[in-house]
C-alpha positions in Angstrom: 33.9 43.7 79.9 31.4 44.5 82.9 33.3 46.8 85.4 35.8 48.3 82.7 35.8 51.2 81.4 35.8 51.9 77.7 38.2 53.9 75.8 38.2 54.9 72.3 41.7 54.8 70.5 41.3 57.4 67.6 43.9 59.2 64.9 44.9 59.5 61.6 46.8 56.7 59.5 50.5 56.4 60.3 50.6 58.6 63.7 51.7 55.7 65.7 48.2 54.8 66.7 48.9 50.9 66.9 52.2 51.4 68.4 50.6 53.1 71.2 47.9 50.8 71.4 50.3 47.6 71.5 52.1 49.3 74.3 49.2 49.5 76.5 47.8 46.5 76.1 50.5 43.8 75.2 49.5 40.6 73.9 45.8 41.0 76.0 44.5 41.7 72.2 42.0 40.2 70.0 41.0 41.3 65.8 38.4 41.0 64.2 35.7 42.8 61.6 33.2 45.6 63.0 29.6 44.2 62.2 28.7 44.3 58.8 31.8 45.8 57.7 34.9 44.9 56.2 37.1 47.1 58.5 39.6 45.3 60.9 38.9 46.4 64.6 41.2 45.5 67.3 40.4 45.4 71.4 42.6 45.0 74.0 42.8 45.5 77.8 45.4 47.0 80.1 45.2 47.7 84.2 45.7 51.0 85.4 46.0 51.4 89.1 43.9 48.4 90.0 40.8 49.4 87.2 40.5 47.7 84.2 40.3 49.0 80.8 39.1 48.2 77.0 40.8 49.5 74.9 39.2 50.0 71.2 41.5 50.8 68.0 39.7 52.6 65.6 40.1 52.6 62.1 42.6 55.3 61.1 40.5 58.6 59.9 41.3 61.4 58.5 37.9 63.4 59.5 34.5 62.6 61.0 32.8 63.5 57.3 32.8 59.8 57.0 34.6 60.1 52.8 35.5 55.8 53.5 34.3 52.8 55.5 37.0 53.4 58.0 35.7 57.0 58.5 32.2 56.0 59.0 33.3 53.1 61.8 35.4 55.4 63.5 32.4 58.1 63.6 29.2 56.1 64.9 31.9 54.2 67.5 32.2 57.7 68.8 28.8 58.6 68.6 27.3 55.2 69.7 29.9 53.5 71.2 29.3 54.1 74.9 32.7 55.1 75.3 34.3 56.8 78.8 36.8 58.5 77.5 38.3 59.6 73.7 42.1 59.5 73.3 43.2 61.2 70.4 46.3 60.2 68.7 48.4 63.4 67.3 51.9 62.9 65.1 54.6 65.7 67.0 56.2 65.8 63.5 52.9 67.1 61.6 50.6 68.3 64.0 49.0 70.7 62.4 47.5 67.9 59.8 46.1 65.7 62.9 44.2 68.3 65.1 41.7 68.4 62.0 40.3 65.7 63.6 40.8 66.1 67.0 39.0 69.3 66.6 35.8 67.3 65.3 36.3 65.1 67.9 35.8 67.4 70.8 32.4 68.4 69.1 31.5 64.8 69.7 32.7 64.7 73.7 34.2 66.6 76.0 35.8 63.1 77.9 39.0 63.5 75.2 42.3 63.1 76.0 45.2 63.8 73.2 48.4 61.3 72.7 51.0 63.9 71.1 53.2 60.6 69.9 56.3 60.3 68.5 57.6 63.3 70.5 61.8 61.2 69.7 61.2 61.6 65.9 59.8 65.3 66.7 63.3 66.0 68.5 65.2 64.6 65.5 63.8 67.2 63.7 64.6 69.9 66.0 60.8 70.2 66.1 59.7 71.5 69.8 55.8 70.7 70.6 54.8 73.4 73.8 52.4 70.7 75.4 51.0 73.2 77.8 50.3 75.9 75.4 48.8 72.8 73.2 46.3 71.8 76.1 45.0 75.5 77.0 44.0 75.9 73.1 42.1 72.4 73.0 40.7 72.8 76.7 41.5 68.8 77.4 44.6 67.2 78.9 47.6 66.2 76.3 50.1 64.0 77.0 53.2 64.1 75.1 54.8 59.6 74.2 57.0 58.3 72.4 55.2 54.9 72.4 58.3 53.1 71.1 60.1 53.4 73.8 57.3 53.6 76.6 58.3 57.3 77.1 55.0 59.2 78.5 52.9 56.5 78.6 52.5 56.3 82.6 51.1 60.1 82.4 48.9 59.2 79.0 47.3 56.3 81.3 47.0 58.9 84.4 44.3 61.6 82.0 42.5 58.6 80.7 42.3 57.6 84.6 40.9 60.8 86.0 38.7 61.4 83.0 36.9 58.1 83.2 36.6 58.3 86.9 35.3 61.8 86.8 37.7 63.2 89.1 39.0 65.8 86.2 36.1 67.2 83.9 37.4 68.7 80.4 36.5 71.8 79.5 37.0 71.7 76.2 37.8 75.5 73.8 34.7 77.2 72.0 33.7 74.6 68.4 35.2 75.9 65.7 32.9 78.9 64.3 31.6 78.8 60.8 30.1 81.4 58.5 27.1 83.2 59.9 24.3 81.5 57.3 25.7 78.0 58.7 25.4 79.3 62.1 22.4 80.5 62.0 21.4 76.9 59.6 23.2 75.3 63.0 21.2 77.1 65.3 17.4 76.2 63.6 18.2 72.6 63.6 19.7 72.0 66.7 16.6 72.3 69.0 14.9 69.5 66.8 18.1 67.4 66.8 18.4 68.0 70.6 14.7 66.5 71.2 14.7 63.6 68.5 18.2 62.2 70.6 16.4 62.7 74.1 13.3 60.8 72.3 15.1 58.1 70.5 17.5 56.9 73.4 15.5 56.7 76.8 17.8 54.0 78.0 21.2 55.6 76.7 22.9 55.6 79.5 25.7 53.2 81.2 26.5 51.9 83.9 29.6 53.7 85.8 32.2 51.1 87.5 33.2 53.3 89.8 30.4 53.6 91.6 27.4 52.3 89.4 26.0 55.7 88.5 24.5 56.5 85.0 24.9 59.2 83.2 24.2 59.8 79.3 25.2 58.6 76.1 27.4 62.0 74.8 25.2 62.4 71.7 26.3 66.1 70.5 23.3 67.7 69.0 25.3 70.3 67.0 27.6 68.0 65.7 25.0 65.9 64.0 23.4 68.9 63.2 26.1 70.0 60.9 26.7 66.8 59.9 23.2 66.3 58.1 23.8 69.8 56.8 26.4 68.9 54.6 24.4 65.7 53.7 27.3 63.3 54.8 25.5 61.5 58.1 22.5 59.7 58.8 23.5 58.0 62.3 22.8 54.2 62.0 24.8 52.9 64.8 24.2 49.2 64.6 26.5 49.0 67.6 25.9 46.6 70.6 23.5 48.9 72.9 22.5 51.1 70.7 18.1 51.2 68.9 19.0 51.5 65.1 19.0 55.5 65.7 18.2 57.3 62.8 17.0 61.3 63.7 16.7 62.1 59.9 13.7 60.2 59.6 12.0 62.4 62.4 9.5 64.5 60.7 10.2 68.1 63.1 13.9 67.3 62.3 12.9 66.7 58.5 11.5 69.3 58.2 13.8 72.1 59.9 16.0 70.5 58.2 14.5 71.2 54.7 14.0 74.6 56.1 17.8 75.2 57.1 19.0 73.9 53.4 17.0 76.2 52.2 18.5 79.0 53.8 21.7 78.1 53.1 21.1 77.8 49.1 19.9 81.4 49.3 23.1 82.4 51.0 25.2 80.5 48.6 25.9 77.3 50.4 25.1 74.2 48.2 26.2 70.8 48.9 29.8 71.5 47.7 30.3 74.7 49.0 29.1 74.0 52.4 32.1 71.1 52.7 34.1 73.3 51.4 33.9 76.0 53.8 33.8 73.5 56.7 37.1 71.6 55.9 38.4 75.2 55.4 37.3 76.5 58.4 38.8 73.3 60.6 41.8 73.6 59.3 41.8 76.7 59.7 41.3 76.9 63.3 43.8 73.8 63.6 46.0 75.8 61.5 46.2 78.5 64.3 46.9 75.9 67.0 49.5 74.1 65.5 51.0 77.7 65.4 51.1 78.6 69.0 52.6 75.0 70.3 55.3 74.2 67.6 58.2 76.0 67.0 61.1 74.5 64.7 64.5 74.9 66.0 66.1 74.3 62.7 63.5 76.0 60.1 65.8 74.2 56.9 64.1 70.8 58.1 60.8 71.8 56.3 62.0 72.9 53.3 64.4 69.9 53.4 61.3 67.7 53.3 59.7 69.9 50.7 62.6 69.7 48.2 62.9 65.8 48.5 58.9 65.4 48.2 59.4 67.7 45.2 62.0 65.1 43.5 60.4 61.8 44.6 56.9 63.0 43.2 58.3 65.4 40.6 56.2 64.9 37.0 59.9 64.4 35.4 62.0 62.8 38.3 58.7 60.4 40.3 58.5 58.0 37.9 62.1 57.4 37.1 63.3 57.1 40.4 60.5 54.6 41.4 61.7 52.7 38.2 65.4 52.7 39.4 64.3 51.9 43.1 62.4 49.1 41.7 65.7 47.6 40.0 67.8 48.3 42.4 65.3 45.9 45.1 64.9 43.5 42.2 69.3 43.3 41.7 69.3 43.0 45.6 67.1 39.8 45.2 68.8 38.1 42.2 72.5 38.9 43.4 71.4 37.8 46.8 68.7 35.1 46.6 70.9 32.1 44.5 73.5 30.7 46.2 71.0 30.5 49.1 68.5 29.1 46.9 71.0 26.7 45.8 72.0 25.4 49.5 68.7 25.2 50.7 67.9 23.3 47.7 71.0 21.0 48.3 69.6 20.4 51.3 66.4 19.3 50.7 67.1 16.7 48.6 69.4 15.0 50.4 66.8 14.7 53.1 64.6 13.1 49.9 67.5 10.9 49.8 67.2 9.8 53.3 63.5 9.5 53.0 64.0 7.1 49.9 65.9 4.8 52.0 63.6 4.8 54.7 60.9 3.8 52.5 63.3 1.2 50.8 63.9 -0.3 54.3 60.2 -0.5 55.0 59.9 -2.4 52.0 57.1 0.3 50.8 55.4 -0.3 47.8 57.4 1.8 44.5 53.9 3.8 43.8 53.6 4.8 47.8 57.5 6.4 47.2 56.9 7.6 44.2 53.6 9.7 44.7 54.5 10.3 48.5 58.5 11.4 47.8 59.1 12.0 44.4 55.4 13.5 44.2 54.6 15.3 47.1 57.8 16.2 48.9 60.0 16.6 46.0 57.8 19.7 44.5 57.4 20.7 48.2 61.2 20.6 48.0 61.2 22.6 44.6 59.2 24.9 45.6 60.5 26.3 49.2 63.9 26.5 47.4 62.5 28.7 44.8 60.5 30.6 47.1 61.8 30.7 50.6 65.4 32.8 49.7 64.2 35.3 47.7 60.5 36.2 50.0 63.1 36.4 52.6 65.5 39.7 50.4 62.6 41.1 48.7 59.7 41.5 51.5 62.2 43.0 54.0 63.2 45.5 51.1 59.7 45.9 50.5 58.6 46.4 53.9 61.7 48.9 53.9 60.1 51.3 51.3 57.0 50.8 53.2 58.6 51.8 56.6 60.6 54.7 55.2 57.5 55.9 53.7 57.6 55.9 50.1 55.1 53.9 49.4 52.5 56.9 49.5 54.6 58.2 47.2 54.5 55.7 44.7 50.7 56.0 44.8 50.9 59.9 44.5 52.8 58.9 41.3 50.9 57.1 39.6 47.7 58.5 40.6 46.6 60.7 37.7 47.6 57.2 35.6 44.6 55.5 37.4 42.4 58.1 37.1 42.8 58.1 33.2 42.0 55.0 33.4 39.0 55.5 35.7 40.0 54.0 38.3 41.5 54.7 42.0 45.3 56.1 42.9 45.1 53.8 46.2 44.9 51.3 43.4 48.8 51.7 43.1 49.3 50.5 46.6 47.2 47.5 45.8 49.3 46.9 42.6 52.7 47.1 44.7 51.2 44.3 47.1 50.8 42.0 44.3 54.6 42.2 44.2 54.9 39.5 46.6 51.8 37.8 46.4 48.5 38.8 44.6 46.1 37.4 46.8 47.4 39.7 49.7 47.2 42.5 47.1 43.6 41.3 46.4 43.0 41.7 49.9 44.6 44.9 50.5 42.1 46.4 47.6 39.7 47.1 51.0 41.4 50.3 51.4 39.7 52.0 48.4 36.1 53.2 49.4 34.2 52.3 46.1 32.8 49.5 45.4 33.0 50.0 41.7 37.2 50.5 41.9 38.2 48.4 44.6 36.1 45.7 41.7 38.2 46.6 39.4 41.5 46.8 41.4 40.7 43.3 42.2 40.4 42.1 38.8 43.3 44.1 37.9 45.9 43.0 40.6 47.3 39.9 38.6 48.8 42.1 35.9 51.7 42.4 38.5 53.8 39.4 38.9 54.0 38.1 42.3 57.0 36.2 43.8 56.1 33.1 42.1 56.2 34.6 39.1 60.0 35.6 39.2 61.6 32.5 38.8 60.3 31.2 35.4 60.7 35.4 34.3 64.8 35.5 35.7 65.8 32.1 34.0 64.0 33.0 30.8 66.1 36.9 31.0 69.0 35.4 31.9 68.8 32.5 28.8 67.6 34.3 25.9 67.9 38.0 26.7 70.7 39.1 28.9 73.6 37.6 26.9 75.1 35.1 29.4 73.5 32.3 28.0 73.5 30.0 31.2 71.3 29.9 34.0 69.9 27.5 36.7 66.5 27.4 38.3 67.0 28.2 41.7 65.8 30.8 43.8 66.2 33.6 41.2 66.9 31.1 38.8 70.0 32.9 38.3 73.6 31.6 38.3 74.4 34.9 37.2 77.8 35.6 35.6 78.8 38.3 37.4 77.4 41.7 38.9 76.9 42.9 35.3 74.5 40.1 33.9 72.8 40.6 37.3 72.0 44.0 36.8 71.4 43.3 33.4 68.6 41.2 34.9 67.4 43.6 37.1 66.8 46.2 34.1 65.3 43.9 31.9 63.0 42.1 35.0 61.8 46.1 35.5 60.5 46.2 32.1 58.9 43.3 31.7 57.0 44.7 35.8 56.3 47.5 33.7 54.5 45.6 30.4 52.5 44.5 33.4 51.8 47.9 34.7 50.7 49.5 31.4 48.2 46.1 31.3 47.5 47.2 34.5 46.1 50.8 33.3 44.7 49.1 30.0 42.7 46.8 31.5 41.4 49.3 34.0 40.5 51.7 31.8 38.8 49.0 29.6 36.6 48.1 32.7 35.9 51.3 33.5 34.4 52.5 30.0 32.6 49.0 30.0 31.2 46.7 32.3 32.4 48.9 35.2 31.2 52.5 34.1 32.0 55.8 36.2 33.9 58.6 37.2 37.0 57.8 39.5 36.4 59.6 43.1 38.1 61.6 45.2 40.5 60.4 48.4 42.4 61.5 51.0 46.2 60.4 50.1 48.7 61.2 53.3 52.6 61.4 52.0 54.0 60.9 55.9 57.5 62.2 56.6 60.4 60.0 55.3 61.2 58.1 58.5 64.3 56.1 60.1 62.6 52.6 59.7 63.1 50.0 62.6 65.1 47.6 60.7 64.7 44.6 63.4 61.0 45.3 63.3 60.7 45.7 59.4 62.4 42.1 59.2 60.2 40.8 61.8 57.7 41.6 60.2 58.1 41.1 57.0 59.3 37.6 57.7 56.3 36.2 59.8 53.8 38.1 58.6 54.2 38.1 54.5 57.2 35.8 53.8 55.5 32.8 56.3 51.9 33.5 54.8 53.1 33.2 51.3 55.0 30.5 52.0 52.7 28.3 53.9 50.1 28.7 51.3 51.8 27.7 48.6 53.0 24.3 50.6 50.3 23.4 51.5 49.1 23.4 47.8 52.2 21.7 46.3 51.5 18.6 48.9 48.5 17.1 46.9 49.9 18.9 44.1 52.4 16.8 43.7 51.0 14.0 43.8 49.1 14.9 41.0 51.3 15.7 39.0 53.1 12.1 39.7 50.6 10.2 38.8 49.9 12.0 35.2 53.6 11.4 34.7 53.4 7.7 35.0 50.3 7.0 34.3 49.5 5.3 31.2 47.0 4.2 28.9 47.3 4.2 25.0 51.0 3.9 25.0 51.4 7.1 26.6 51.4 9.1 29.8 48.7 11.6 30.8 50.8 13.8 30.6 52.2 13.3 27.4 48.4 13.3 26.0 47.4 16.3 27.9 50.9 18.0 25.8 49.6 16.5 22.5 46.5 17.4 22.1 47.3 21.4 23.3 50.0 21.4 21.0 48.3 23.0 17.7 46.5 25.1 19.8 49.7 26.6 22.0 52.0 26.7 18.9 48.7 29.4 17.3 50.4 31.8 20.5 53.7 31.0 20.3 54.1 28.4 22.9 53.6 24.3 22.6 51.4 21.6 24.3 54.3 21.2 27.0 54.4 24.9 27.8 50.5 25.4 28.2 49.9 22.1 30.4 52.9 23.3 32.6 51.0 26.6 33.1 47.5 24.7 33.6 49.3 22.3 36.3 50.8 24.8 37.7 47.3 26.9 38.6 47.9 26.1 42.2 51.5 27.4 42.7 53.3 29.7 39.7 56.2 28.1 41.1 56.0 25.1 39.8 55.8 25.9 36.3 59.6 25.7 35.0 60.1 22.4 36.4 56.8 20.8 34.9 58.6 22.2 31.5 61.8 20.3 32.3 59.8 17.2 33.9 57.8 16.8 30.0 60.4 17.9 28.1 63.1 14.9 29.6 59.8 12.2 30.1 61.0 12.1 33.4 57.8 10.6 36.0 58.8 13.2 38.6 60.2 16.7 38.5 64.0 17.2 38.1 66.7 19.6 37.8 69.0 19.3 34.8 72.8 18.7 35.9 74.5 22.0 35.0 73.1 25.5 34.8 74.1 25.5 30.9 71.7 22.3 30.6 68.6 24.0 30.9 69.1 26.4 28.1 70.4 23.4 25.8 67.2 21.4 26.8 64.7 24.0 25.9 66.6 24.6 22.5 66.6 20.9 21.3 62.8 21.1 22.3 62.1 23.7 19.5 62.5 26.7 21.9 63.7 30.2 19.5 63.9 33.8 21.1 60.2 33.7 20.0 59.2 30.7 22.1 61.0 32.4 25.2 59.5 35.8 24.4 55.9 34.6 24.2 56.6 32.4 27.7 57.2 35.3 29.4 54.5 37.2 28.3 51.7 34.7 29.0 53.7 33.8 32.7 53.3 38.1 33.0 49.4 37.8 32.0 47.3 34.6 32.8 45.0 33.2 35.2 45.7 33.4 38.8 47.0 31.2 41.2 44.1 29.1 43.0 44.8 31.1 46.1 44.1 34.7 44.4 40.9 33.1 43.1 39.5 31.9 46.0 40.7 35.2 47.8 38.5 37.3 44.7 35.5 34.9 45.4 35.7 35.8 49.1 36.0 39.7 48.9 33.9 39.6 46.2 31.2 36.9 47.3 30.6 36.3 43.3 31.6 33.6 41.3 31.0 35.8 38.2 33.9 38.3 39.3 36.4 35.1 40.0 35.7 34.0 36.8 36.3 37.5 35.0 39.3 38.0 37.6 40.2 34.2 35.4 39.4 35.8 32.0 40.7 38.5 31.6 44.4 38.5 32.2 44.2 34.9 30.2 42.5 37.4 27.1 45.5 39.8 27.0 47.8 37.2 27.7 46.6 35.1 25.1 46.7 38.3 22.8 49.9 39.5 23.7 51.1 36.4 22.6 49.2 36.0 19.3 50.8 39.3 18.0 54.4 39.0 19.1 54.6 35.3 17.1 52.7 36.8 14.3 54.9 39.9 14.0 58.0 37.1 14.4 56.5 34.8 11.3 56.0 38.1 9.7 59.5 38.8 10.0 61.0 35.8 9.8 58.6 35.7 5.8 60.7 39.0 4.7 
């Protein structure tokens, strides 16, 4: 805003940035994308002894070579941006890692301030950060917060003060020095650089609040020199203010250019090399630093880390732990989610019962109830029962393994998996998304930087069952295949007879996830050697220190912003959902229901797959919500008009059964509920991010395929063995 100053919020992932940025600003916030780009910025403003400031969050960034989207934002904001002042967010517990980039930052400006943040978990750890010594190595002021509990945040506010208001000018330490060919590449291309900037922005300059000087645009000629050195930058801003600035089309630059590439291929710099050595060099230097202001108190706290890192990632321990972890949050939800399910549930219909007497004492005509309360509210009712209890047990435990930081982990795991398969390891963290609901998996895909795999992580992410998946997968378990031979259909759609059956559940829930995984890497690796062609590519995969999570905030979170989304979605698609799916229940013509004719005429083809007519058109209804599929089979099986719960957990098994239903029938149901279409959500969600109704209709296809197939074969290898 006019007569603010602007201040540009910069680290790498999972340093705390946001924290430190909520603390400053509040609620005086607002998101959004950065032009032309799928990347989430955020602004905010805070007051600072009477001045007003903007406050911009860039995208986290592991460097300034611009490897992602993220990286490339964050870079031309810094270049082009207009900013007053740089604050640089450091992690106390890892600091060597971060002051890669803060290093590349001060080549940009000198107007840099660094955040040393979560200086509380640093003491934990008997880790002791020497701030001073920090700041005389870096040449800029550092402030040492722990931005949860406001701790240093009045003296990181003070350096951001005096630097924008000019009363304290950095001076920041010597660049980092390179090989002497790359120097001496540096040192012919800067002079062209230098002019091409002063040509290219004669009105880069600001306005100053303070006293409504201008002074330049900090445009660092050797940065961008070494930047088109190593082939990685051709500065397009596209930023408010900014002229399109593009040096590399300047012919002098062009041409030095040329000239200093082709000094360093005769000294044995190519392309690969040079980055190489660069990267090596920065760390290097922030290598060094990190040495002089951090000294561990308790040196066993390292190798502590290493040894567990060396377990949860091990090629013989990873995998089987993530298995057992994922059992273990999947006996949680089962044990825990039923009996609320089966409250809540209770619940609900009794309000249906007082809304049937209302209606009654209006006098309202029988189809108005019926479409309005046995339609509409009663799946609404159905499915927030299902739903609500166990979103509320497994996002929290989710969130958990997120805030501990395992998740990372997970993806380091399976990440040579993906790239067998040609695809992306970030795809992993995608995949565990879909857990709770695969259209927020589909949007999390943005993370991976190409095109061509976060494609195919999208088309990919509805191998995973989501949360409305669970229930028609637990009951079927539970009746068929984990011995107790009862179950309801309530949140878990358990009933479970005891802590045994439950983990018995749990196991056998785990390896059905993981049938969906393997499709997972199958279908990937089909893409990839098909219609999607190409090698994976290389990212930058942090594994951040196990932490302490904030349990209060992990709930919080997890709660309103998963559990609520999912949640409201999928009511506001059983509303007219339900009335749908009333009227094709008693609507007739022929002597027979809609829905008994839809049943019919699918029935040859479902039986081909193991399944029947009723099975099938309870999957097609149920394309807006997954959750609704169970009790569609109940409603058609019982010729019911609305949808219904049978009267005692043992019914439901006994139901199926005098319907034709074998070990067969349940095993095929399960495999088609683990691979078919997606929900209407995730569909519209794939045609957004993807802006194709091609890929939407692949994203339909291809799960339905191996589904489909899955299917085929397991009932053939039954009839075949059923024949002998």
């Amino acid at each position: 805003m006019r007569g603010e100053y602007t201040v540009a919020l910069a680290g790498n992932p999972n340093v705390g940035k946001s924290t430190v940025f909520n603390a400053l600003t509040g609620m005086r916030q607002h998101t959004g994308n950065w032009p032309g780009k799928t990347v989430s910025s955020a602004r905010g403003r805070y007051t600072y002894g009477g001045q007003g400031y903007t406050l911009v969050d860039l995208p986290g960034a592991y460097s300034l070579l611009a490897h992602s989207a993220e990286e490339e934002v964050a870079r031309d904001f810094l270049c082009f941006g207009h900013v007053d002042a740089i604050c640089v967010v450091c992690d106390a517990t890892c600091l060597e890692r971060n002051l890669n980039l803060a290093l590349q930052v001060l080549e940009i400006s000198a107007q840099v301030v660094v955040c040393v943040n979560l200086m509380d978990e640093a003491k934990k750890k008997d880790i002791v950060i020497d701030l001073i010594a920090l700041r005389d190595a870096l040449g800029v002021p550092v402030a040492g917060v722990s931005a949860r509990d406001g701790v240093g945040l009045a003296q990181l506010q003070e350096h951001i003060r005096a630097l924008c208001q000019s009363a304290r000018r950095s001076t920041p330490a010597p660049p980092v020095t390179y090989a002497e060919p790359v120097e001496y590449a540096v040192s012919l291309l800067r002079p062209a650089v230098q002019a091409a900037l002063a040509a290219s922005l004669p009105h880069g300059a600001q306005a100053n609040p303070s006293g409504g000087e201008t002074r330049a645009v900090p445009l660092n000629a050797r940065f961008i020199s070494l930047k088109l050195l190593e082939g990685g930058y051709a500065p397009q801003s596209g930023l408010p203010d900014s002229r399109g600035l593009n040096i590399s089309r300047d012919k002098t630059v062009k041409d030095m250019l040329d000239h200093a590439l082709a000094h360093l291929l005769l000294a044995g710099f190519d392309g690969a090399t040079l980055k190489d050595h660069m990267v090596s060099a920065l760390f290097s230097r922030a290598e060094a630093i990190a040495q002089t202001s951090t000294r561990y108190k308790n040196p066993a706290y390292q190798a502590r880390q290493i040894r567990l890192d060396r377990i949860l990632t091990g090629r013989r321990t990873g995998v089987p732990i993530m298995l057992l972890l994922l059992a273990i949050v999947f006996y949680i939800t089962i044990e825990g989610a039923n009996i609320p399910s089966q409250w809540l549930q209770s619940g609900l219909f009794w309000v249906e019962e007082r809304l049937t007497a209302w209606f009654m004492a209006l006098g309202a005509p029988a189809w108005l109830h019926g479409a309005l309360v046995q339609g509409a509210y009663r799946v609404l009712a159905w499915v927030v029962s299902v739903m609500l209890p166990p979103m509320l047990i497994f996002f929290p435990l989710f969130t958990l393994l997120e805030d501990l930081g395992y998740l990372p982990r997970v993806a380091f795991n399976l990440d040579r998996r993906f790239r067998r398969a040609g695809a992306c390891g970030k795809q992993a963290l995608t995949m565990c998304m879909g857990f709770g609901c695969n259209a927020a998996g589909i949007m999390g895909c943005r993370v991976i930087d190409s095109p061509r795999e976060r494609l195919i992580a999208i088309l990919t992410n509805n191998f995973v069952p989501c949360n409305g998946r669970f229930p028609i997968l637990i009951s079927i378990i539970g009746m068929f295949f984990a011995g107790t031979g009862a179950t309801g259909t309530g949140a878990a759609g358990t009933g479970a007879a005891g802590t045994g059956a439950a983990a018995l559940w749990a196991l056998l829930l785990t390896a059905a996830i993981a049938l969906g995984v393997g499709a997972t890497f199958l279908a990937s690796s089909l893409l990839s050697k098909t219609v999607l062609k190409g090698r994976p590519s290389a990212f930058t995969l942090e594994l951040p220190p196990c932490r302490k999570p904030q349990i209060g905030k992990v709930i919080v979170r997890a709660v309103m912003d998963r559990a609520a989304f999912v949640l409201g979605r999928a009511a506001a698609i059983a509303l007219p959902m339900g009335i749908f799916i009333w009227l094709a229940a008693n609507m007739e013509f022929g002597g027979a229901t809609v829905l008994r004719h839809m049943t019919g005429f699918l029935d040859p083809f479902a039986r081909v797959f193991g399944l029947d007519g009723v099975i099938l058109t309870a999957f097609i209804l149920g394309l807006p919500a997954n959750e609704i599929v169970m009790p569609l089979i109940v409603m058609a099986y019982m010729a019911e008009g609305s949808l219904i719960e049978p009267a005692s957990p043992g019914a439901l098994k006994a139901l199926l059964v005098q319907n034709g239903w074998t070990w067969t029938t349940a095993l095929c149901t399960m495999l088609f509920s683990l691979m078919h279409w997606p929900c209407s959500t995730a569909l519209l969600t794939i045609k957004k991010e993807t802006q194709s109704v091609k890929w939407a209709f692949t994203a339909f296809l291809l799960p339905t395929l191996f589904g489909l197939s899955c299917c085929f074969f397991a009932a053939s290898a039954a009839r075949l063995l059923a024949g002998l």
